[in-house]
DSSP file (Angstrom, degrees, kcal/mol; ACC not computed):
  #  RESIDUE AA STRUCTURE BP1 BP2  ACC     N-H-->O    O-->H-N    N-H-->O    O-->H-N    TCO  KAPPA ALPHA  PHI   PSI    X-CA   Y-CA   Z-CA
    1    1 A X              0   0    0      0, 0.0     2,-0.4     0, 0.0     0, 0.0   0.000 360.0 360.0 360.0 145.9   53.9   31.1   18.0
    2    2 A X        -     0   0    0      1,-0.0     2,-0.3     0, 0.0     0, 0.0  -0.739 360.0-117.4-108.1 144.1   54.2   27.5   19.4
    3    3 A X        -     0   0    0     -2,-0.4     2,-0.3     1,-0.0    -1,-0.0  -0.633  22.2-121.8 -88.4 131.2   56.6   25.3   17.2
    4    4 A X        +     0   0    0     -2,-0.3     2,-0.2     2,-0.0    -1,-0.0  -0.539  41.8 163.3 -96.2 127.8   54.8   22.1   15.6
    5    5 A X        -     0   0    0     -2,-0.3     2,-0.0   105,-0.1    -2,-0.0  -0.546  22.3-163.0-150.4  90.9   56.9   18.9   17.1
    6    6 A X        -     0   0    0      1,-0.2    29,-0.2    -2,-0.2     3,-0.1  -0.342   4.7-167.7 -96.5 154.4   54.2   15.7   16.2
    7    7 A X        +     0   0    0      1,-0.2    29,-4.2   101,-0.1     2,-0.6   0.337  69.7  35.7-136.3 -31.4   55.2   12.7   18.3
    8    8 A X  E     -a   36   0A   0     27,-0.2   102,-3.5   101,-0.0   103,-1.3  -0.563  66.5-160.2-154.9 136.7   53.3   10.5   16.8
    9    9 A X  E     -ab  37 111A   0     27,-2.0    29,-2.4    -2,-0.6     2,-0.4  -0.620   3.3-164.2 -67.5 110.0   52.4   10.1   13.2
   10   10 A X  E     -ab  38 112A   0    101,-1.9   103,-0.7    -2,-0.4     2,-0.4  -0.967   9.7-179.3-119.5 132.1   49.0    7.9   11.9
   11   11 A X  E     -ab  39 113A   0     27,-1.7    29,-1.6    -2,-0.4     2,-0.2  -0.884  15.4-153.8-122.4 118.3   49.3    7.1    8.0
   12   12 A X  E     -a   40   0A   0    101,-0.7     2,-0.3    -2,-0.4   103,-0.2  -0.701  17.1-154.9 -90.4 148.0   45.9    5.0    7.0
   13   13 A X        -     0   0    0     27,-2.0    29,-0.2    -2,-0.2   105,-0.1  -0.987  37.0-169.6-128.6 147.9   46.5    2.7    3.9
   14   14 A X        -     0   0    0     -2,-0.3   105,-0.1    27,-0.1    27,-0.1   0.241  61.8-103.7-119.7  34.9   44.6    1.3    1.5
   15   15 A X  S    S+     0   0    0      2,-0.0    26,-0.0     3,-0.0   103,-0.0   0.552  77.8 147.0  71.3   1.6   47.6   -0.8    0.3
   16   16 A X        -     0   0    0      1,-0.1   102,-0.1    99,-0.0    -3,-0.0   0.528  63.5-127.7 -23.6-179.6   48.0    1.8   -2.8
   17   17 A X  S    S+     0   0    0      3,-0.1    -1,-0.1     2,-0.0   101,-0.1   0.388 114.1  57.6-113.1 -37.0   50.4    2.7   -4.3
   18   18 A X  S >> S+     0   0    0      2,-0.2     3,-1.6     1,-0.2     4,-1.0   0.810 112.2  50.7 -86.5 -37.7   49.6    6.3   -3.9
   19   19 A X  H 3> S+     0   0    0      1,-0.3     4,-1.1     2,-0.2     5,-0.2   0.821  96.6  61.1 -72.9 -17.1   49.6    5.3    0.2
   20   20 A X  H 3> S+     0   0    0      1,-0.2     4,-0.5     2,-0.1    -1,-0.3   0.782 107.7  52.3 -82.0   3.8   53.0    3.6    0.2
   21   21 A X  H <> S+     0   0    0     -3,-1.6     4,-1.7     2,-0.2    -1,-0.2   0.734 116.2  37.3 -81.1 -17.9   54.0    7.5   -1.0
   22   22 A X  H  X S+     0   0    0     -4,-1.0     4,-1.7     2,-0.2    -2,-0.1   0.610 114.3  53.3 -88.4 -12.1   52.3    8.9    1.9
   23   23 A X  H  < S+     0   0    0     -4,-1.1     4,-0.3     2,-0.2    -1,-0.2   0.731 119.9  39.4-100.5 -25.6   53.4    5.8    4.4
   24   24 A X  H  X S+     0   0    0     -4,-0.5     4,-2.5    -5,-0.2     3,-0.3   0.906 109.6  61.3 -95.9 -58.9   57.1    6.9    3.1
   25   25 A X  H >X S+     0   0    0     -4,-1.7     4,-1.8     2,-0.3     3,-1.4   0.971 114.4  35.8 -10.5 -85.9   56.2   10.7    3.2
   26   26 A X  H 3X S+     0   0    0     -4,-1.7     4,-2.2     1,-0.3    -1,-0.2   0.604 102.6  71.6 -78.5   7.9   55.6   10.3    6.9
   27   27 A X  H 3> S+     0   0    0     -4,-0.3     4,-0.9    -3,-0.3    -1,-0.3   0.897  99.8  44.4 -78.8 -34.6   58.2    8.1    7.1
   28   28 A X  H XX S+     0   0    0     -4,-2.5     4,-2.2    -3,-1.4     3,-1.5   0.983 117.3  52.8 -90.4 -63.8   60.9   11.1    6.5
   29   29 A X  H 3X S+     0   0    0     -4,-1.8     4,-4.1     1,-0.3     6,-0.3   0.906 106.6  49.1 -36.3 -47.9   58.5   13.2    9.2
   30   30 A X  H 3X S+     0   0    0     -4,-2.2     4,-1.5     2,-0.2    -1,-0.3   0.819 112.7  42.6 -72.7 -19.2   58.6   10.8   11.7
   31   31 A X  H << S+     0   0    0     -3,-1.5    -1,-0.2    -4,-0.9    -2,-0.2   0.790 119.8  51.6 -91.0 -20.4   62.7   10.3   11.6
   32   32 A X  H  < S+     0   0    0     -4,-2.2    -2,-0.2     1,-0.1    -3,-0.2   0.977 122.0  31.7 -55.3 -55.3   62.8   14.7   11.3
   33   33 A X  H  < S-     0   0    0     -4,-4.1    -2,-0.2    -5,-0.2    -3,-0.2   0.476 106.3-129.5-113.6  10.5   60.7   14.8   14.1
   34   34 A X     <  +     0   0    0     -4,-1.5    -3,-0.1     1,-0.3    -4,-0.1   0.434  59.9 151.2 101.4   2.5   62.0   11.7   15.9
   35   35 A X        -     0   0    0     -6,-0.3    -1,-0.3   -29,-0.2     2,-0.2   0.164  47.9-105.7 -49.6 160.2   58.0   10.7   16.2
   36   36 A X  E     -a    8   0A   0    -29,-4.2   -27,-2.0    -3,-0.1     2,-0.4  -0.536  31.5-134.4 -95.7 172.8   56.4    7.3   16.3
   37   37 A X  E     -ac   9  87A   0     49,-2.2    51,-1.3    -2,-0.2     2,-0.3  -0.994  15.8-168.8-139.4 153.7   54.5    5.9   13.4
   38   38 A X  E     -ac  10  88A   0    -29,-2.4   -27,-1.7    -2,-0.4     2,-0.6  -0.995   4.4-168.7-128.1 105.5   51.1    4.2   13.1
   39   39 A X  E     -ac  11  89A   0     49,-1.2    51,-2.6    -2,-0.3     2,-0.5  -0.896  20.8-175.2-115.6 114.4   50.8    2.6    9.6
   40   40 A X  E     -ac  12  90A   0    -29,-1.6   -27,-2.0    -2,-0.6     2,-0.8  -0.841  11.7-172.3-123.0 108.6   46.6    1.8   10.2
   41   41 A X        -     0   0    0     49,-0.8    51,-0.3    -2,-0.5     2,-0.2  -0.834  16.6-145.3-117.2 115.1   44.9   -0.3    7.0
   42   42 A X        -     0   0    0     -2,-0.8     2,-0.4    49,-0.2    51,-0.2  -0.472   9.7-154.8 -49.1 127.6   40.4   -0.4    7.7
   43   43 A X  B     -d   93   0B   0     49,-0.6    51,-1.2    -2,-0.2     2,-0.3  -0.990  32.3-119.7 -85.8 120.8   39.5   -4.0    6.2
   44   44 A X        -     0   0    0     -2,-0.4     2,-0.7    49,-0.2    51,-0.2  -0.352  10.8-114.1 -87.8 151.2   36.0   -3.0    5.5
   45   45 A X     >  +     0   0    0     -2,-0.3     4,-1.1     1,-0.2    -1,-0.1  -0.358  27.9 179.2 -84.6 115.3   33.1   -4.5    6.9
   46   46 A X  H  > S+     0   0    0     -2,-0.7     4,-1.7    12,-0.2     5,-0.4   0.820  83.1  59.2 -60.2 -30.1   31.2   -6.2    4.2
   47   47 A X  H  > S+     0   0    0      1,-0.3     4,-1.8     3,-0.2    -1,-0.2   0.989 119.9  37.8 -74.2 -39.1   28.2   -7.5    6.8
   48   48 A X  H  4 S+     0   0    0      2,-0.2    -1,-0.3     3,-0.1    -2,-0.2   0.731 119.5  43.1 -70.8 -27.1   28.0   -3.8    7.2
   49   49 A X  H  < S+     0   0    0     -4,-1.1    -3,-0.2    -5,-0.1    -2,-0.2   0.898 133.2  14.2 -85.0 -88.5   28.7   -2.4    3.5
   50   50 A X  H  < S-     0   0    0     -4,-1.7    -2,-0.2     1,-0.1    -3,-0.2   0.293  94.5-140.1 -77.2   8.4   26.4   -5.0    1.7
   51   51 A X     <  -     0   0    0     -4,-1.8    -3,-0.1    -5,-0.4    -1,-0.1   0.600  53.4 -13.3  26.1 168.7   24.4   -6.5    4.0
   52   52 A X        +     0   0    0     -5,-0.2     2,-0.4     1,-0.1    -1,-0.1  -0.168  58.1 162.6 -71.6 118.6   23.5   -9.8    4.2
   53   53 A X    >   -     0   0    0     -2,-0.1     3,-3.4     1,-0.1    -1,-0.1  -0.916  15.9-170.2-160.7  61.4   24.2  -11.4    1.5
   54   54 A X  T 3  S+     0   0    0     -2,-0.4     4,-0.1     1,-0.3    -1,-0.1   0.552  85.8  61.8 -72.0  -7.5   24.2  -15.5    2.0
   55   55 A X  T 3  S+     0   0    0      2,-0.1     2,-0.3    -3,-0.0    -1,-0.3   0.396  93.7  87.9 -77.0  -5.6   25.6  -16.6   -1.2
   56   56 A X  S <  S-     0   0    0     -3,-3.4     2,-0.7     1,-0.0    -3,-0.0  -0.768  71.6-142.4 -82.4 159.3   29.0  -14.5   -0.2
   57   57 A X     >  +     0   0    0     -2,-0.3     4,-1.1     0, 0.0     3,-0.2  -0.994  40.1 161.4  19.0  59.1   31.8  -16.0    1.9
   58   58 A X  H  >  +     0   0    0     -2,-0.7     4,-0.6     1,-0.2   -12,-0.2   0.591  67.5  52.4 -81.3   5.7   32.3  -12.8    3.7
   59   59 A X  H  > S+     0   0    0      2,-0.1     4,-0.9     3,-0.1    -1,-0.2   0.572 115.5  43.5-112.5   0.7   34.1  -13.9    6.6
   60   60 A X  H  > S+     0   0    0     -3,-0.2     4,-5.5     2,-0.1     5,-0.3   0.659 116.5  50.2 -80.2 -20.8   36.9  -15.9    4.0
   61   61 A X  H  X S+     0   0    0     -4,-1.1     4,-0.9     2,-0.2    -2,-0.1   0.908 114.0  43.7 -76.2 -31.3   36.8  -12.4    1.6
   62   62 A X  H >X S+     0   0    0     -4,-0.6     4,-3.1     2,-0.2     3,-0.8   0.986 113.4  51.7 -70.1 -65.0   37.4  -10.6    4.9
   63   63 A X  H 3X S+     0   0    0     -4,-0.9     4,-1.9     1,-0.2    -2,-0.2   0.928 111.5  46.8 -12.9 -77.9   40.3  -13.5    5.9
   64   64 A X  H 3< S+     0   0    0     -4,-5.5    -1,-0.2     1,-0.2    -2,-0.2   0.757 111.0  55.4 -61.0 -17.1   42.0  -13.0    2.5
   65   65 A X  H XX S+     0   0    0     -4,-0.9     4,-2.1    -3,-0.8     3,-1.9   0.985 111.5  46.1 -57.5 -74.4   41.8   -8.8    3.2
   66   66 A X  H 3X S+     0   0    0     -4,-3.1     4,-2.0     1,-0.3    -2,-0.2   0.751 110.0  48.3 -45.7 -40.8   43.4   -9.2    6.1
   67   67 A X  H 3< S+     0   0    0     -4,-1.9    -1,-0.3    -5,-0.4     4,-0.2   0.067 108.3  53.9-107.4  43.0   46.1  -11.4    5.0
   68   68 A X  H <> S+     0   0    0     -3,-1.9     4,-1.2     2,-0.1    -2,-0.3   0.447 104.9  57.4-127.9 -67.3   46.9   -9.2    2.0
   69   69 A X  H  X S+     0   0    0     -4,-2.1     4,-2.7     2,-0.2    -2,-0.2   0.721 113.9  40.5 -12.8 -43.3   47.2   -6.5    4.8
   70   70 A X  H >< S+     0   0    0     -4,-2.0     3,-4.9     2,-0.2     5,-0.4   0.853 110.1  54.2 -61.5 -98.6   50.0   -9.0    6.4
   71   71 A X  H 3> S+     0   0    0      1,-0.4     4,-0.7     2,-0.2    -1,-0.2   0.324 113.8  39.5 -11.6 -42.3   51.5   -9.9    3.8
   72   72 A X  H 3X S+     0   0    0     -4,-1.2     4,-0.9     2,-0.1    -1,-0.4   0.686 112.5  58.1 -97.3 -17.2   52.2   -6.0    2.5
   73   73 A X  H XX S+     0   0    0     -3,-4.9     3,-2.6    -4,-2.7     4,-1.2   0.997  98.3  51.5 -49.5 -45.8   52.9   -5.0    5.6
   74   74 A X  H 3> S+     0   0    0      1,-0.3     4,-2.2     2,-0.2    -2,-0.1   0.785 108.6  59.0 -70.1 -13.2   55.6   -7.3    6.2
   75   75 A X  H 3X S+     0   0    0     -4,-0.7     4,-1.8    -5,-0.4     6,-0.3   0.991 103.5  48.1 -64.2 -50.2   56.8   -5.8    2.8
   76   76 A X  H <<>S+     0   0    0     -3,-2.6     5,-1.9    -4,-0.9     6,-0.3   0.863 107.9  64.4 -77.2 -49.2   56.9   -2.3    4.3
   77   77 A X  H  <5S+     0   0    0     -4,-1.2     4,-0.3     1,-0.3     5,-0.3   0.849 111.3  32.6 -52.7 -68.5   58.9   -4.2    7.2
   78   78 A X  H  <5S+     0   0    0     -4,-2.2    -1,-0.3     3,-0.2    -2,-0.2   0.446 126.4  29.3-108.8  15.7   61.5   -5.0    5.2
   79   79 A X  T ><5S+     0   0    0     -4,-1.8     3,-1.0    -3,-0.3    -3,-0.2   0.477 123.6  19.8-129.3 -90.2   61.9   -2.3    2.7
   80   80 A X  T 3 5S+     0   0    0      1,-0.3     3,-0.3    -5,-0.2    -3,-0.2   0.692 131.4  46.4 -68.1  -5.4   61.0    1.2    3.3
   81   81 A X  T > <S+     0   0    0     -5,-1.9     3,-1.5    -4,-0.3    -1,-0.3   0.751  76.1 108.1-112.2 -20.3   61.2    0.5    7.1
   82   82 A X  T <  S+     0   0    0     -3,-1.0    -1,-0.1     1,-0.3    -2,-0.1   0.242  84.8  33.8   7.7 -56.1   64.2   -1.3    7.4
   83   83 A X  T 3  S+     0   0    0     -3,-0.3    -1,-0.3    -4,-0.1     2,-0.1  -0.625 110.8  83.4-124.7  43.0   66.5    1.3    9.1
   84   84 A X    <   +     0   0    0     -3,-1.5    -1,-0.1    -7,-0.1    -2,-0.0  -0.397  45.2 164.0-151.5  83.7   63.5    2.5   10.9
   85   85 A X        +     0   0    0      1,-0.2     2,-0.5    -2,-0.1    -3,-0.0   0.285  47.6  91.0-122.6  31.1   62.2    0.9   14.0
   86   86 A X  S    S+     0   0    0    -51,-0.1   -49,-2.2     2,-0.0     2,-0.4  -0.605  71.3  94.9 -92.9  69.8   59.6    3.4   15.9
   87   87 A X  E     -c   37   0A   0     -2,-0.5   -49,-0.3   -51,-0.2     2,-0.3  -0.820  55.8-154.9-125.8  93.6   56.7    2.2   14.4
   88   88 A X  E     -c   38   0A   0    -51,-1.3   -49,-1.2    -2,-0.4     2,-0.5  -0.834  22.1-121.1-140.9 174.8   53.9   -0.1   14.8
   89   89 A X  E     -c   39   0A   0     -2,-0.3     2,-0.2   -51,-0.2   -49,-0.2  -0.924  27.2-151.9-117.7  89.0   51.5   -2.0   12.3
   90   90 A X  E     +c   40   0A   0    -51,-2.6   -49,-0.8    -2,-0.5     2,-0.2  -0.430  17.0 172.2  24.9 100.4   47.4   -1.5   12.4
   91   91 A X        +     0   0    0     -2,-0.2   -49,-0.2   -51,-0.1     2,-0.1  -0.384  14.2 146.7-165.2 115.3   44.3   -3.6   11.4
   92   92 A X        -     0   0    0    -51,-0.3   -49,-0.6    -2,-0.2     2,-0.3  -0.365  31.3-133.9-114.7 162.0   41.0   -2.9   12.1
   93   93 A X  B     +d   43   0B   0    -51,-0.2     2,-0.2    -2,-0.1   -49,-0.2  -0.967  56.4  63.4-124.9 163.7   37.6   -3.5   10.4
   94   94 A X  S    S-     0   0    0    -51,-1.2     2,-0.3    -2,-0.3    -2,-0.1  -0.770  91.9 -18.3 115.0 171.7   35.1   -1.4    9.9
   95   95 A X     >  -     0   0    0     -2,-0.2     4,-3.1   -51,-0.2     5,-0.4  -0.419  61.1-139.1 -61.4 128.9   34.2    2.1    7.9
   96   96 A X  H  > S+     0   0    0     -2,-0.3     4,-3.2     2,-0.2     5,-0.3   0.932  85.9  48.7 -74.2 -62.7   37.5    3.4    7.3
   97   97 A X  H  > S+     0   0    0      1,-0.2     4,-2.6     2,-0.2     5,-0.2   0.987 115.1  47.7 -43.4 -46.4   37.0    7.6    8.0
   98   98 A X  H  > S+     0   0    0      1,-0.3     4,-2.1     2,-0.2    -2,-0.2   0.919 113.3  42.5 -89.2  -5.6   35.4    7.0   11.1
   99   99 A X  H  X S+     0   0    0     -4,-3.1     4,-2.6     2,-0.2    -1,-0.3   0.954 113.4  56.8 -77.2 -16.7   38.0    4.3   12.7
  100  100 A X  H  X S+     0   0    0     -4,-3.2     4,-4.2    -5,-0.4     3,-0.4   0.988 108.6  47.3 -73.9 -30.6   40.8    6.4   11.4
  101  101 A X  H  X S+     0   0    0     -4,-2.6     4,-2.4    -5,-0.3    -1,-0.2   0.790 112.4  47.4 -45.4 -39.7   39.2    9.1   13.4
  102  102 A X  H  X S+     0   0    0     -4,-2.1     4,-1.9    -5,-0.2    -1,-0.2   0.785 110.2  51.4 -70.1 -29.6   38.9    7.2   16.4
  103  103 A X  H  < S+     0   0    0     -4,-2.6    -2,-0.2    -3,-0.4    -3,-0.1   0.896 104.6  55.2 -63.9 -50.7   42.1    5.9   16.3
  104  104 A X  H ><>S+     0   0    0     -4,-4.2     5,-1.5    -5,-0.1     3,-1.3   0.956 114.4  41.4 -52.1 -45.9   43.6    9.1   16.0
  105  105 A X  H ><5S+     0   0    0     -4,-2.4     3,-1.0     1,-0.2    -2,-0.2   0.890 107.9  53.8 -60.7 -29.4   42.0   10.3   18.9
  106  106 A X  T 3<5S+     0   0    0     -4,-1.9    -1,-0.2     1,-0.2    -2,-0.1   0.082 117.8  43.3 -91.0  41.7   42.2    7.3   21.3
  107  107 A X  T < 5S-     0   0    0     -3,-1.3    -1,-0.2     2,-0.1    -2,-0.1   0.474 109.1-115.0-154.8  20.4   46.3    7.4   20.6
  108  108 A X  T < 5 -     0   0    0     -3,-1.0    -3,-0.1    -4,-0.2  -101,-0.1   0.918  41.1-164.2  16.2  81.1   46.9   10.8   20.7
  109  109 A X      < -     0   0    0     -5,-1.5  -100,-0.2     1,-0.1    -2,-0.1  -0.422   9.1-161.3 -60.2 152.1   47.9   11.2   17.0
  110  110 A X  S    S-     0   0    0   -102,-3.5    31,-0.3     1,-0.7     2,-0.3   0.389  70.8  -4.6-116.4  -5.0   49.6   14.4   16.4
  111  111 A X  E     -b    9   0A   0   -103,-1.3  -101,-1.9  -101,-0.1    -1,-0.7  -0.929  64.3-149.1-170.6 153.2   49.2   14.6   12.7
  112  112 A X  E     -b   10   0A   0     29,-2.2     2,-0.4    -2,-0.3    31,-0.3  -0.912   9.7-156.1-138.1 117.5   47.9   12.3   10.6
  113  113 A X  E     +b   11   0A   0   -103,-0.7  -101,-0.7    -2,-0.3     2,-0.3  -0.687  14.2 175.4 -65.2 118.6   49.1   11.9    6.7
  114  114 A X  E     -e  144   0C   0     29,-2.1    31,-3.0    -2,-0.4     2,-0.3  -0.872  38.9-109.2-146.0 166.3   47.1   10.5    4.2
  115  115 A X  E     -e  145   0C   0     -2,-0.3    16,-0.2  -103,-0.2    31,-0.2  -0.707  34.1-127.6-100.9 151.6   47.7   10.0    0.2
  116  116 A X  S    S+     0   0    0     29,-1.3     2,-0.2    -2,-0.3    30,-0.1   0.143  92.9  23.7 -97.5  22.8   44.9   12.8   -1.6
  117  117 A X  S    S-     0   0    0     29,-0.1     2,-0.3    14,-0.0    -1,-0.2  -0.711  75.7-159.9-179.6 140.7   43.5    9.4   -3.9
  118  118 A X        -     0   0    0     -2,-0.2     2,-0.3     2,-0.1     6,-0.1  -0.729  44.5 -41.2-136.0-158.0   43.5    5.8   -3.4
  119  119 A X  S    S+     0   0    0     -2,-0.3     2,-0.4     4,-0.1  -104,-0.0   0.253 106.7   9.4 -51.9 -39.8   43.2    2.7   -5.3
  120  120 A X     >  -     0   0    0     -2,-0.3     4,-2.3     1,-0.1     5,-0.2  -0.954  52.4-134.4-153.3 125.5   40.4    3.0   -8.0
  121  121 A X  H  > S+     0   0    0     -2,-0.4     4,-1.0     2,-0.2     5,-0.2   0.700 109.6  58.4 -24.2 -34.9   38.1    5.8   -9.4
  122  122 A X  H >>>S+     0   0    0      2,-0.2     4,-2.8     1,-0.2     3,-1.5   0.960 104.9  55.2 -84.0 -57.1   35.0    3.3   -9.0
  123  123 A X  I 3>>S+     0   0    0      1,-0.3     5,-0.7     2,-0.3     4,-0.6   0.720 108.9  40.5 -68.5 -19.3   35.9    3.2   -5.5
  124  124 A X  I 3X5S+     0   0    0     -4,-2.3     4,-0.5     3,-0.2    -1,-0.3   0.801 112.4  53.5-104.2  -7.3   35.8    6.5   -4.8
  125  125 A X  I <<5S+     0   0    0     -3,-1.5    -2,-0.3    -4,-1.0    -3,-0.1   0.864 121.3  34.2 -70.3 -56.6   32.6    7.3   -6.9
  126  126 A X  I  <5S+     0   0    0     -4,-2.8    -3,-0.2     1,-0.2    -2,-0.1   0.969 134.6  25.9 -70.2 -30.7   30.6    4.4   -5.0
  127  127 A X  I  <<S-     0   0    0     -4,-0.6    -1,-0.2    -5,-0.6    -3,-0.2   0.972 101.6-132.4 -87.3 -51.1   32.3    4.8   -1.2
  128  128 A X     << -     0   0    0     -5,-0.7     2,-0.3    -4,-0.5    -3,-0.1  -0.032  48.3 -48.1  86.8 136.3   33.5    8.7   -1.5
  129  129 A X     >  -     0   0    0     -5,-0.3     4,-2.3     1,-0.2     5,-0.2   0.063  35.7-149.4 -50.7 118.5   37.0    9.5   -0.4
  130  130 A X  T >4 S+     0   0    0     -2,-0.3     3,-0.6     1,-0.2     4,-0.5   0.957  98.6  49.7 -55.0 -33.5   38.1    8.3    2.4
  131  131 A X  T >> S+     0   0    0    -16,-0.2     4,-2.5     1,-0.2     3,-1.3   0.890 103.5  67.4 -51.5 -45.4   40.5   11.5    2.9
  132  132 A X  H 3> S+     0   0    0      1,-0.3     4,-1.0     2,-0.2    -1,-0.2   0.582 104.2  34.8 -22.7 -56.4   37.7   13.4    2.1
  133  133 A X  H << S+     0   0    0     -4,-2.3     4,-0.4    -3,-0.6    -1,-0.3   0.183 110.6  61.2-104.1  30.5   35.7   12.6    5.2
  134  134 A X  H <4 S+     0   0    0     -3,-1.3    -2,-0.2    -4,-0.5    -3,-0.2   0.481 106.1  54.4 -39.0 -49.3   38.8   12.3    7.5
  135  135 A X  H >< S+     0   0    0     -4,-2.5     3,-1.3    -5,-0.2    -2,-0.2   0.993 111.0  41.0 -42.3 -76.2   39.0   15.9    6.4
  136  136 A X  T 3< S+     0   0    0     -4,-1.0    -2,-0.2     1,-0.3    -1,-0.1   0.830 122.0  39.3 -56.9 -48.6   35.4   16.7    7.5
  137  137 A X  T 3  S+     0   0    0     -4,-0.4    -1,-0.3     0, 0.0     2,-0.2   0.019  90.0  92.9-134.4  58.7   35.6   14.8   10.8
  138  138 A X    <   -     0   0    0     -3,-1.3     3,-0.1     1,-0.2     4,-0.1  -0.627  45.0-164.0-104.2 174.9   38.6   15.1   12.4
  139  139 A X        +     0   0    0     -2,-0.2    -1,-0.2   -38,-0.1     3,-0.1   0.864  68.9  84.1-104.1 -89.8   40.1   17.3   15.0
  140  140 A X  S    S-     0   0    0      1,-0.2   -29,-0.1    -3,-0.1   -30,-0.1   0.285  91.5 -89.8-167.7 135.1   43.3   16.7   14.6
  141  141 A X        -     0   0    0    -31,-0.3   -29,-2.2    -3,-0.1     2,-0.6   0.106  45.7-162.0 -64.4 131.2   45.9   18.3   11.9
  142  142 A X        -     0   0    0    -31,-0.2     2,-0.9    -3,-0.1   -29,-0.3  -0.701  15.4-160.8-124.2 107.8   46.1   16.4    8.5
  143  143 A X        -     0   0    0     -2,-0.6   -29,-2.1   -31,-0.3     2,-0.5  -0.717   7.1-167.4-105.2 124.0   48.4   16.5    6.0
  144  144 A X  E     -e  114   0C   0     -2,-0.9     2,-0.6   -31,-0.2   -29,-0.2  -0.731  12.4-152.2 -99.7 132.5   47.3   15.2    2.4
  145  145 A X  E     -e  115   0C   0    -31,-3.0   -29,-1.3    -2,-0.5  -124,-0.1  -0.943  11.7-130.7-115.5 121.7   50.1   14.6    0.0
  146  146 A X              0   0    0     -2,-0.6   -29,-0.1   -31,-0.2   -31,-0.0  -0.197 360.0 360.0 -54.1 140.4   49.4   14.9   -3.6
  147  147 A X              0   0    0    -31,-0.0    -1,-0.2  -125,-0.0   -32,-0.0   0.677 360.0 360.0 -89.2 360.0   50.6   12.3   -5.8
């Protein structure tokens, strides 16, 4: 039997609470197994979600995503990552299962960690979980951590 040694780690976030357990989670894998980590947060694409829609300001709603994305990474940066400095910081838009799938593949993820609910009940009734189809269309080993 061949021995499991991931070298690098992709934790997607959806800025949660239940993901900073999962971004922390693989933060203790990645210093066991001496692995990198890819902390990846999907802004999603509204043009693409709602369609167009001209009475929106989607490309400021998008702006302010993004820089709530900063803005908690550079929390992450100075608190749970501190002492920890193999890492590096993610942000895409688009549908959120398939970039994390694409990402893992095109970075040769070796496990990917993900929290098993994130932010709101409505959001996962309207969207579906995003772990959910990460499950279904990946390759690539996943470990969901319960909150």
């Amino acid at each position: 039997m061949q021995t499991f040694s991931p070298k690098n780690i992709l934790v997607p976030t959806d800025l949660s609470e239940n993901a900073q357990k999962a971004i922390e989670y693989a933060l203790s894998l990645a210093k066991a197994y001496g692995a990198k980590l890819h902390i990846y947060y999907v802004i999603t694409d509204l043009q693409a979600a709602l369609g167009y829609v001209p009475s929106l300001p989607l490309d400021k709603i998008e702006a302010s995503m993004r820089e709530e994305a900063e803005n908690y990474f550079e929390h992450l940066k100075n608190k749970i990552l501190k002492d920890f400095d193999n890492f590096d910081m993610h942000i895409e838009v688009g549908d959120a299962p398939k970039k994390i799938v694409e990402f893992a593949s095109s970075n040769d993820i070796d496990l990917i960690v993900m929290g098993a609910q994130g932010k709101s009940a409505l959001e996962r009734f309207v969207f579906g979980s995003t772990t959910e189809k990460v499950l279904r269309m990946s390759k690539k080993p996943i470990l969901v951590v319960k909150m």
